[in-house]
TORVEX-654857 format. One line per 3 residues: their letters; for each residue x, y, z of C-alpha. Coordinates in nm, 3 decimals, decimal comma, m for minus. Layout:
N
A> X Y Z | ...
***
This chain:
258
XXX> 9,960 1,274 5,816 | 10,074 1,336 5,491 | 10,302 1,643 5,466
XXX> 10,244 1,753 5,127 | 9,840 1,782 5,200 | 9,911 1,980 5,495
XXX> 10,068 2,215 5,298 | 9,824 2,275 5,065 | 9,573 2,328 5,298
XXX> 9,817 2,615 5,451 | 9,872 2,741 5,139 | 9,480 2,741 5,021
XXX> 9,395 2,935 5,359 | 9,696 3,160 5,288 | 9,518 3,293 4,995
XXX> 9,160 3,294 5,139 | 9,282 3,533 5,404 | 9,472 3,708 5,151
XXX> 9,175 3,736 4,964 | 8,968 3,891 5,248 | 9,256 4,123 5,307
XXX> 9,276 4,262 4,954 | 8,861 4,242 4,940 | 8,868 4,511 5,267
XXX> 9,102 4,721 5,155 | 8,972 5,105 5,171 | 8,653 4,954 5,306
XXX> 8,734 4,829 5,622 | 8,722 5,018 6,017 | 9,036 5,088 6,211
XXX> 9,029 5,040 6,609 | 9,406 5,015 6,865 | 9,418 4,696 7,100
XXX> 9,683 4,981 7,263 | 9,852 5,252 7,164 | 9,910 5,234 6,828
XXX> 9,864 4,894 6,791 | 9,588 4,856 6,513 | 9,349 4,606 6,420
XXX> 9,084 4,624 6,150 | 8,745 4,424 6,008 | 9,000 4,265 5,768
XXX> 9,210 4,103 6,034 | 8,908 3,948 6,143 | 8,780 3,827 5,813
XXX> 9,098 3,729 5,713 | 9,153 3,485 6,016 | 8,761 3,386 5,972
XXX> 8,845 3,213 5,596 | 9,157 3,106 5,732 | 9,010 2,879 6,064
XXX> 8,719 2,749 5,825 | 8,927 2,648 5,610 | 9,192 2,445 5,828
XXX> 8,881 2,339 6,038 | 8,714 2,180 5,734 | 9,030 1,948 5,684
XXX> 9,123 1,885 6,045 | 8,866 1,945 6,305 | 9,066 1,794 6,569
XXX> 9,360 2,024 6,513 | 9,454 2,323 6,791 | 9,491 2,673 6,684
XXX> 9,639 2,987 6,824 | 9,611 3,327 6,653 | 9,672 3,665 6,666
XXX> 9,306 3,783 6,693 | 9,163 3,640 6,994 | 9,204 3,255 6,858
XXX> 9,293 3,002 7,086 | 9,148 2,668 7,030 | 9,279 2,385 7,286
XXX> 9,053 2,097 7,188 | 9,186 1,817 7,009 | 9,517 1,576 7,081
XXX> 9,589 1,508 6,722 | 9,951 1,683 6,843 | 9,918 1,945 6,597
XXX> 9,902 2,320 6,613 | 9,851 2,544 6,399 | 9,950 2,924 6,466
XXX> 9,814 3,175 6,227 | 9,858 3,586 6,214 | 9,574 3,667 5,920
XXX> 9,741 4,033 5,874 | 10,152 4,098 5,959 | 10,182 4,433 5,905
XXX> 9,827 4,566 6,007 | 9,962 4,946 6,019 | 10,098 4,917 5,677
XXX> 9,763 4,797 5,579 | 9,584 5,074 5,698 | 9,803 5,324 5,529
XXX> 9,856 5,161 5,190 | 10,198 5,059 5,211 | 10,225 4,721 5,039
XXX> 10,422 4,525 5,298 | 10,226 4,324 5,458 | 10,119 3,948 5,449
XXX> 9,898 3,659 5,599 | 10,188 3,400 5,804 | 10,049 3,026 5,879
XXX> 10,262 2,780 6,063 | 10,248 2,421 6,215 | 10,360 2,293 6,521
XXX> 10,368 1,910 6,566 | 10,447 1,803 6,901 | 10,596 2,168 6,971
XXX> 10,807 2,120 6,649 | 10,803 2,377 6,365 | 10,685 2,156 6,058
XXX> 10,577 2,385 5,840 | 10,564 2,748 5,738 | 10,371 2,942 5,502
XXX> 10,356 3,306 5,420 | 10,180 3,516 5,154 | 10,219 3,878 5,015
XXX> 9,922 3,901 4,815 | 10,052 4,237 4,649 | 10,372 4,062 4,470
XXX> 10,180 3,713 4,460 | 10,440 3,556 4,659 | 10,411 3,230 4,839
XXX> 10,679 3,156 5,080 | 10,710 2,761 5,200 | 10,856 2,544 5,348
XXX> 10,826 2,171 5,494 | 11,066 2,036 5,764 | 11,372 1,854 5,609
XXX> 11,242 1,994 5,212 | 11,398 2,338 5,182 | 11,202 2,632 5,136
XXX> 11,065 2,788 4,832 | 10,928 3,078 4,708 | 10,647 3,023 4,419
XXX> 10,757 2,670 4,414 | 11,116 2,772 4,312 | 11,384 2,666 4,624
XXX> 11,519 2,973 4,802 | 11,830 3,064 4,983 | 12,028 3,362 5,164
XXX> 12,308 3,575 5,072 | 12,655 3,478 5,120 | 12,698 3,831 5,221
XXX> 13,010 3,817 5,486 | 13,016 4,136 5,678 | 12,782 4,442 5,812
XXX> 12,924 4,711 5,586 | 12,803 4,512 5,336 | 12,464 4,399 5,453
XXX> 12,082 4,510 5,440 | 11,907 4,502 5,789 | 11,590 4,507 5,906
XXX> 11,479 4,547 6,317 | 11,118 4,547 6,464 | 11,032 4,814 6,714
XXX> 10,755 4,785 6,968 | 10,479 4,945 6,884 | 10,408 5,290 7,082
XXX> 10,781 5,273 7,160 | 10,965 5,573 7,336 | 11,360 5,694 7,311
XXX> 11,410 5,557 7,587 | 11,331 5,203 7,493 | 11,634 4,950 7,423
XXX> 11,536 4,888 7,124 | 11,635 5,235 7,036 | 11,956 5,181 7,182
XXX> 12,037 4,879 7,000 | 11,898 5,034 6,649 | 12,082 5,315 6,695
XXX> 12,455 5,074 6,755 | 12,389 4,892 6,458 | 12,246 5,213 6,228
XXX> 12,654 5,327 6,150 | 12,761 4,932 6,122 | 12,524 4,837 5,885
XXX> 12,529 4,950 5,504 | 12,172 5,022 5,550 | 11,925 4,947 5,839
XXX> 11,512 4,942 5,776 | 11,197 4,928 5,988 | 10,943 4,763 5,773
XXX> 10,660 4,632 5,985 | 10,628 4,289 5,890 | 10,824 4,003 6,136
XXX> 10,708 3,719 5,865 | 10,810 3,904 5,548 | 11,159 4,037 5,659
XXX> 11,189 3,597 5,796 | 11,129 3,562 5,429 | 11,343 3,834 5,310
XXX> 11,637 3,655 5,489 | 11,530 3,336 5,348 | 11,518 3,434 5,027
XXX> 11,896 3,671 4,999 | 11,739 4,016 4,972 | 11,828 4,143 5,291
XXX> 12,099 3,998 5,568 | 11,959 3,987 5,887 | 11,677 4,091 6,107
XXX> 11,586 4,130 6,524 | 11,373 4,176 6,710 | 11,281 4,164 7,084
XXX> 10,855 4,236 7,095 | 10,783 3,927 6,870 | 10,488 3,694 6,922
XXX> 10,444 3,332 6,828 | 10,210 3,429 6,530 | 10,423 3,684 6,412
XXX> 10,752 3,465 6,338 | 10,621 3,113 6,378 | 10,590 3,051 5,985
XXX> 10,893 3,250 5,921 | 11,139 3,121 6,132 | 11,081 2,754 5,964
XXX> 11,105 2,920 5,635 | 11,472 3,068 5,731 | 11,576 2,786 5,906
XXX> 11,484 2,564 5,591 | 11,670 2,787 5,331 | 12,009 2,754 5,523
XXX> 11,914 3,060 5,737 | 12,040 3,090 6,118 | 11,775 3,181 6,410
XXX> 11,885 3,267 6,734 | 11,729 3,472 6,997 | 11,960 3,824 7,020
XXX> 12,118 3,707 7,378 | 12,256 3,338 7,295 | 12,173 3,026 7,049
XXX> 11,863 2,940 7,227 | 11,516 3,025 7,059 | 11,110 2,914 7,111
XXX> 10,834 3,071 6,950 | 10,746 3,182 7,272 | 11,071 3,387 7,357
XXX> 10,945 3,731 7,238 | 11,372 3,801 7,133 | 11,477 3,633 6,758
XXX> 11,806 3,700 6,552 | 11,784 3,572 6,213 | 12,062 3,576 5,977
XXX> 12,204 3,478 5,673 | 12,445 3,305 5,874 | 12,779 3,441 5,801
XXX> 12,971 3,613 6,062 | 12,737 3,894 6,020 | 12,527 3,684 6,304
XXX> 12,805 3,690 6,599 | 12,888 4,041 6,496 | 12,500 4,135 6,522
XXX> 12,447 3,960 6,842 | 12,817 4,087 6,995 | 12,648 4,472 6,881
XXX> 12,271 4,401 7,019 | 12,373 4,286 7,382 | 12,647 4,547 7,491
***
């Protein structure tokens, strides 16, 4: 299958659930899958435009996303894993980080990744063995060589406690780092990596959808992902360290595990 026609077809749905997101906004219902883990009508809609549209090109294609979507049908090989709203709490209170992620699996391979943030009109890319892009110009990290130099970004679990390691580990890098976020979107900090504006980002609460688009995206721009314990990493393993590569990844990873 042609690469370049699966990727517009990613990026076309990218921007049909982008569309439903911005559509919803300040119209939509708020309910929590747990505590304080949101979901809203636009999530829904989003991921709605986003199937139909895949489905229209290739019917015999599985799916698996973030809203209740799991299609097994098909032996085509491919996969396609889809989160129609990273950053659903940022949604719902109006801060603009947030983003539709699509990527595709062939034969358990990462092939292709695709994320949009419909309130910069960004379009993150990339195709495996082409790079990655950003609005069709080719991307790359910082050469950034240390932590008292570097931007980074950690995901929390949602509802989390003090006494949660997370914490722990936030709190060892917090007076390493020259500053330390919590932004609330796995596929646009993947991105942010990608793309030099911040250094590195973890997390140990990921799920496929969330990083699946993301982690191609880094890996293409010259990025290095890891899980946090050692230099294995799946989709499936809920623990990813993504760097810009330098030494900043060993010192991150010596930090996050004592």
């Amino acid at each position: 299958m042609h690469s370049t026609e699966l990727l517009e077809v990613a990026e076309t749905a990218a921007r049909k659930g982008a569309k439903c997101l911005q559509d919803w906004v300040n119209e939509f219902r708020v309910s929590e899958k747990g505590r304080a883990d949101l979901v809203t009508d636009a999530d829904f809609a989003s991921q709605k435009a986003i199937v139909e549209h895949i489905t229209t090109h290739y019917p015999d294609h599985k799916m698996l996303g973030e809203e209740g979507l799991t299609r097994h049908e098909g032996d085509s090989g491919y996969r396609w894993v889809i989160d129609p709203l990273d950053g659903t709490s940022n949604y719902v209170h109006g801060f603009p980080y947030y983003c539709v992620s699509i990527g595709l699996e062939y034969q358990g391979d990462l092939i292709l990744g695709v994320v949009y943030d419909p309130n910069r009109d960004e379009l993150f890319s990339a195709l495996e063995g082409h790079g990655a892009k950003l609005n069709g110009t080719p991307i790359s990290p910082s050469r950034i060589p240390s932590m008292d130099q570097a931007m980074l970004v950690a995901s929390l679990p949602v509802g989390t406690n003090g006494r949660d390691v997370s914490i722990d580990r936030f709190l060892k890098v917090l007076p390493a780092a020259q500053t330390l976020q919590r932004t609330g979107s796995a596929a646009l900090n993947l991105c942010y990596v990608s793309a030099g504006r911040i250094e590195g980002y973890w997390s140990s609460n990921l799920k496929p959808w969330d990083m699946a688009a993301g982690v191609l995206i880094c890996r293409e721009a010259g990025g290095l992902v890891t899980s946090i314990e050692d230099a294995s990493f799946t989709i499936e393993n809920p623990s990813i360290l993504a760097t810009n590569g330098t030494d900043i990844h060993s010192d991150l990873q010596s930090l996050l595990t004592t």
